[in-house]
C-alpha positions in Angstrom: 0.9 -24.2 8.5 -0.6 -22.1 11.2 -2.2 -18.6 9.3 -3.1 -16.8 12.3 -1.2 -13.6 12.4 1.0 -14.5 10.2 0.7 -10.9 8.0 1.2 -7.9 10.0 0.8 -4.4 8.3 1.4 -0.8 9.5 0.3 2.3 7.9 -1.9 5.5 7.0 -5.8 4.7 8.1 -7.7 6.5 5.6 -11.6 6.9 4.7 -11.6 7.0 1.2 -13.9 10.1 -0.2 -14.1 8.7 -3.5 -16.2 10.8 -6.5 -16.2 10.7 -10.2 -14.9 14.6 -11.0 -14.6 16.6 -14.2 -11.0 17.5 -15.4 -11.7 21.5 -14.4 -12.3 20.3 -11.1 -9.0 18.9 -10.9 -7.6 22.5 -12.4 -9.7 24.2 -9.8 -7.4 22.5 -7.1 -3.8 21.9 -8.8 -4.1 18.3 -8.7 -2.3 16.2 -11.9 -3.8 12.7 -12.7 -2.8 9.8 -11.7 -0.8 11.1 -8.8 -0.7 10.8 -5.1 -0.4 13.7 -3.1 -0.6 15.4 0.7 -3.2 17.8 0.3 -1.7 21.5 1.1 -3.9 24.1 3.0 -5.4 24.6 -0.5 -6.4 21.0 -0.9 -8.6 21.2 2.3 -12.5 22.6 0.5 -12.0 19.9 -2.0 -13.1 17.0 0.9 -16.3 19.0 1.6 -17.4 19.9 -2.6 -16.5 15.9 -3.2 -19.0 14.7 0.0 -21.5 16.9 -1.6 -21.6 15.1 -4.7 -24.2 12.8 -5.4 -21.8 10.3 -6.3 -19.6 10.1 -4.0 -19.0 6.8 -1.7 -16.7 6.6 1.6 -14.8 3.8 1.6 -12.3 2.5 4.3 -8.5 3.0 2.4 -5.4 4.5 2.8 -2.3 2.0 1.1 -1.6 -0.2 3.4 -5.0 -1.4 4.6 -6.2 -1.8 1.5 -3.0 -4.5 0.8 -3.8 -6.4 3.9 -7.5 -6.4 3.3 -6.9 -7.7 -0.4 -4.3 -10.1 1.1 -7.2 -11.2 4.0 -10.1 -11.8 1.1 -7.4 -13.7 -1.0 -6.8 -15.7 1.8 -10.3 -16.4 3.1 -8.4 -17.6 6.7 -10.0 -15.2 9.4 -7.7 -13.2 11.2 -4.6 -14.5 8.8 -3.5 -10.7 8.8 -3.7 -7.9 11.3 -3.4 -4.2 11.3 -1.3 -1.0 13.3 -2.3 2.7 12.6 -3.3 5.6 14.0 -7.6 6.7 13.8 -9.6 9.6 15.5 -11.9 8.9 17.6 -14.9 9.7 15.5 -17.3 8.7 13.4 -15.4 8.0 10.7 -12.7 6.2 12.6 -15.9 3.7 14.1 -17.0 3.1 10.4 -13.0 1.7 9.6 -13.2 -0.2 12.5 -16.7 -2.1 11.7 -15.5 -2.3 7.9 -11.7 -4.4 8.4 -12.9 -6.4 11.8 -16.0 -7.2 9.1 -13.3 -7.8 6.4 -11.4 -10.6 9.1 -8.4 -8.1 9.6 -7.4 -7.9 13.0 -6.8 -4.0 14.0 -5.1 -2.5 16.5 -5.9 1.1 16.0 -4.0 3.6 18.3 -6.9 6.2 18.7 -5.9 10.3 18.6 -8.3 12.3 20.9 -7.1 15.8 19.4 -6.9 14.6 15.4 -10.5 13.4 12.9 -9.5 9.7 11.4 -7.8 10.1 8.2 -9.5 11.6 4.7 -8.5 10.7 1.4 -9.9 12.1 -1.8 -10.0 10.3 -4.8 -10.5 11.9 -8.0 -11.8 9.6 -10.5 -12.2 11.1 -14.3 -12.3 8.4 -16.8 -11.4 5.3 -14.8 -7.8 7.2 -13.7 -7.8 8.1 -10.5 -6.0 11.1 -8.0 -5.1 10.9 -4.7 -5.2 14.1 -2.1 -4.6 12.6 1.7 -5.4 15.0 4.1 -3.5 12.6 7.0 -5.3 14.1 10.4 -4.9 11.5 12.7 -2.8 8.9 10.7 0.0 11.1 10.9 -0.3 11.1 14.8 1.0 7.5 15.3 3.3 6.7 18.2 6.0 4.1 18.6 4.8 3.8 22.2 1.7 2.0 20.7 3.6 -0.4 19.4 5.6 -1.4 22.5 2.4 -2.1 24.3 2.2 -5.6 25.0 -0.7 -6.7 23.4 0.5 -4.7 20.4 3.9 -6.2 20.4 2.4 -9.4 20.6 0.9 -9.0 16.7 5.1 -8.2 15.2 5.9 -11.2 17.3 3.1 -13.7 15.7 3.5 -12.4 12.5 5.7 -13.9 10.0 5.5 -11.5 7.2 5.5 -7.6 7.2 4.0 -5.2 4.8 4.5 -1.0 5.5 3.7 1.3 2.1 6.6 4.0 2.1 3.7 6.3 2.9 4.0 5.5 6.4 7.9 6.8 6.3 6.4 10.1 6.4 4.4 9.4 10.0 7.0 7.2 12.0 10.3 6.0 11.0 10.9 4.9 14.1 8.8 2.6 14.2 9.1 1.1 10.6 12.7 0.4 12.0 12.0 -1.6 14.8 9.8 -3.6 13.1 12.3 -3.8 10.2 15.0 -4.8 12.9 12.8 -7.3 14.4 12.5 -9.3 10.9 16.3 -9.4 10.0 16.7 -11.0 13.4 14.6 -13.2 13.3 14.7 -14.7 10.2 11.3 -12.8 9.0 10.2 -11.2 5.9 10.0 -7.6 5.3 7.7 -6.0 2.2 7.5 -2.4 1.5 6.3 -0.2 -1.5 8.4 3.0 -2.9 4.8 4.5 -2.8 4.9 7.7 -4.3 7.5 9.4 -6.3 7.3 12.5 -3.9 8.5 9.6 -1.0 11.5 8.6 -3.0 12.0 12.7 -3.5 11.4 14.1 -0.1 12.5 11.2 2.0 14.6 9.9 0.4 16.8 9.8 4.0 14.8 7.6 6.3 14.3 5.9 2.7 17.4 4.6 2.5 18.1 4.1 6.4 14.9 1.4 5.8 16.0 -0.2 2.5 18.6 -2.7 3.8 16.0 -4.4 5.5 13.4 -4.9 2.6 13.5 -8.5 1.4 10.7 -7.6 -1.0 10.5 -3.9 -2.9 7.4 -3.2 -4.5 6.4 0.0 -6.8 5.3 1.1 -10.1 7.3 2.5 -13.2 7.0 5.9 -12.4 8.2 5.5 -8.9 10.9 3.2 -10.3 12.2 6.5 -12.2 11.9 8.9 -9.5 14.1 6.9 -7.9 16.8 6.1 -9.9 16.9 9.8 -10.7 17.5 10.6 -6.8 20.0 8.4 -6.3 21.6 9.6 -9.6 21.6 6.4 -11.3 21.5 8.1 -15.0 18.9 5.5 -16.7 15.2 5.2 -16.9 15.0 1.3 -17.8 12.5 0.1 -15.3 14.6 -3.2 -15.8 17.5 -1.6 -15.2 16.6 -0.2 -11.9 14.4 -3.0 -10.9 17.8 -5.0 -10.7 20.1 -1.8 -9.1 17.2 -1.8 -6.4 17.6 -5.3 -5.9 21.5 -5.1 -5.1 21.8 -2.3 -2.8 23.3 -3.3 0.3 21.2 -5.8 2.7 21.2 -6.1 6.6 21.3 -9.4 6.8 21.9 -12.0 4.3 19.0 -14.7 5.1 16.9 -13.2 2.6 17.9 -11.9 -1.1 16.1 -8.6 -2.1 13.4 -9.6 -4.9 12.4 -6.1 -6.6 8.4 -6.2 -8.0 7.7 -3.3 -10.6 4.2 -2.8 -12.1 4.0 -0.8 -15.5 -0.1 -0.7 -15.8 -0.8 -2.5 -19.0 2.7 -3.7 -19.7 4.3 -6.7 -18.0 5.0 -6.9 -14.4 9.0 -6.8 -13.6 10.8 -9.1 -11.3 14.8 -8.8 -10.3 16.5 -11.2 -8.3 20.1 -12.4 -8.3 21.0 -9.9 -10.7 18.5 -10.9 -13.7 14.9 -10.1 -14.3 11.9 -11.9 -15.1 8.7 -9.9 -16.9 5.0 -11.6 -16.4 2.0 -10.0 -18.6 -1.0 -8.6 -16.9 -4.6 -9.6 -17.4 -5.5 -7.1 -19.8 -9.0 -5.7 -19.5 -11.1 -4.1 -22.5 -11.3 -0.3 -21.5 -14.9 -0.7 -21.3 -14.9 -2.4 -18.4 -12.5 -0.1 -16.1 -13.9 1.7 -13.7 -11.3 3.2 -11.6 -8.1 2.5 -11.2 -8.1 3.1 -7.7 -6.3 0.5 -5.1 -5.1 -1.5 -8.6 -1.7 -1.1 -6.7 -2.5 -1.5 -3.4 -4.8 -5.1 -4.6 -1.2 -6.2 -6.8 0.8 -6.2 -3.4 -2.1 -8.1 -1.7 -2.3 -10.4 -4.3 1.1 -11.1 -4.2 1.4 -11.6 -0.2 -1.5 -14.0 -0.2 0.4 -16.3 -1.9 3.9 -15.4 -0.4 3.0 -15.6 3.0 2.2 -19.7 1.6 5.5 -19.9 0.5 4.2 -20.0 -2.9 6.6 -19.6 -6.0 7.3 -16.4 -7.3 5.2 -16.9 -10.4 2.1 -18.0 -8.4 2.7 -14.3 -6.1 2.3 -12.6 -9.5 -0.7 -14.6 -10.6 -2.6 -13.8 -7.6 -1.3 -10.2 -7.6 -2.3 -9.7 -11.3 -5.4 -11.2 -10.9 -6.2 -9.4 -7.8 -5.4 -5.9 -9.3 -7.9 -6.9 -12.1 -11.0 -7.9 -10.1 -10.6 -4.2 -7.9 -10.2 -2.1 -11.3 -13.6 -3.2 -12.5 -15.3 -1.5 -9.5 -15.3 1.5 -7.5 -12.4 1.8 -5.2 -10.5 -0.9 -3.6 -13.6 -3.4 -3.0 -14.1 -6.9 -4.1 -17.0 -9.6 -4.4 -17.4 -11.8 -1.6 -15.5 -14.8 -2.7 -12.8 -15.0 -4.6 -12.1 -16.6 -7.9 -8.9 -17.4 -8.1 -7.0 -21.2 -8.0 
């Protein structure tokens, strides 16, 4: 089976600005735990307090990338995944660059002139972690990069595509023709709820994406958020795991599989109307050290194997054991190798 190119994500470029923070520092700047956020104009001196901070460490993130580098490592093929988003053309935007092309993802940044590379801040206090993304450049993507030959070239090698619902805020437009180009051409399309502010605020291009998701990933609280938008009347993850897995499909080569993660408690799988739960590697507490990219490393995981045509229960393996190995250090990082059969 040829690997090269076969994974293709598109997404939010973001440096992580990652810092363990006391709770008043979160009070200081309205930010809850354990959520994901777009940082508001009083969001914007947290990113120069948290560089000042002794420990602080810039790491290259933002959802997707972090997938598709997880999904590379897993893989240990160079150049088995690639990579669309938009950067500045700074020094922060060079250091992304160096740090995926180093990580054997192939990128094909669209570089802003008039927008710094993307800024995340994660908030760390007592392993859980808060995301603030303060976009910039990311949110200055263009279809027009896309249709550039040698860009176009990438959605035509690839095989598998991976877009977190983050990216529905930048360029719709572009998540559908990439979306279109899977269901007709027999290909398979991933994509993550996100955030429950996505499933909230756009909810719209949401839904005009949906029918062409073969695979929908997403965590419990997401899960909720969305059945509540769409009015469904129940918070059993199970429940809407399987609902999400029966709304209407653009094409029929592909059944939607729906892949909920509840932190500690057993992953959820719907397909064909009935759902499967896998336990998670637990981990002593001890050993946490941010939860950071646990999501982001799950989906990885999971597409390493998938894009082998593995079964289903080797995807969650992988993913499980992925999201394990990046909670036990700081931010989504792994060791060189590794150590998973």
């Amino acid at each position: 089976m040829a690997f090269e190119g076969i994974l293709l994500g598109m997404g939010n470029p973001l440096l992580d600005i990652s810092a363990v923070v006391e709770e008043d520092f979160l009070q200081k700047y309205d930010v809850k735990l354990n959520n994901a956020i777009l940082a508001e104009e009083k969001h914007l001196p947290m990113y120069e307090e948290m560089a000042n901070k002794s420990n602080v460490e810039y790491i290259a993130g933002g959802a997707t990338q972090n997938s598709i580098k997880v999904a590379q490592w897993m893989l240990q093929i160079p150049g088995s995944t690639s990579y669309i988003g938009c950067i500045g053309k700074d020094k922060f935007g060079e250091e992304m660059k160096k740090e995926c092309t180093q990580a054997g993802v192939k990128v094909h940044y669209y570089e802003d002139e008039t927008a710094p590379t993307g800024t995340c801040a994660v908030c760390v206090v007592g392993g859980e972690r808060s995301l603030i993304a303060n976009l910039s450049a990311a949110n200055c993507y263009k279809s027009e990069h896309l249709k550039r030959p040698e860009n176009w070239a990438l959605v035509e090698k690839a095989k598998y595509f991976y877009i977190a619902g983050f990216f529905l805020t930048v360029s719709p437009e572009t998540i559908q023709l990439v979306a279109e180009h899977a269901a007709a051409n027999n290909k398979v399309f991933t994509m993550n709820l996100s955030a429950p502010f996505i499933c909230e605020f756009f909810k719209d291009v949401q839904v005009k994406v949906l029918p062409y998701v073969d695979y929908v990933f997403g965590n419990e609280t997401e899960a909720r958020t969305f059945s509540k938008v769409h009015g469904w009347n129940t918070d059993n993850v199970e429940e809407i795991a399987i609902k999400i897995s029966q709304l209407p499909k653009a094409s029929g080569t592909h059944k939607r599989i729906t892949v909920i993660t509840q932190g500690a408690d057993p992953v959820v799988i719907a397909e064909d109307g009935k759902v499967k739960l896998f336990p998670v590697i637990l981990l002593p507490k001890e050993k946490l050290v941010d939860t950071n990219g646990a999501g982001d490393a799950f989906v990885g995981g999971f597409l390493s194997q998938l894009v082998q045509e593995k079964p289903i229960e080797d995807c969650v393996k992988a993913a499980t054991y992925a999201a394990n190995v990046i909670i036990q250090r700081s931010g989504c990082t792994y060791p060189e190798k590794p150590d998973f059969c």
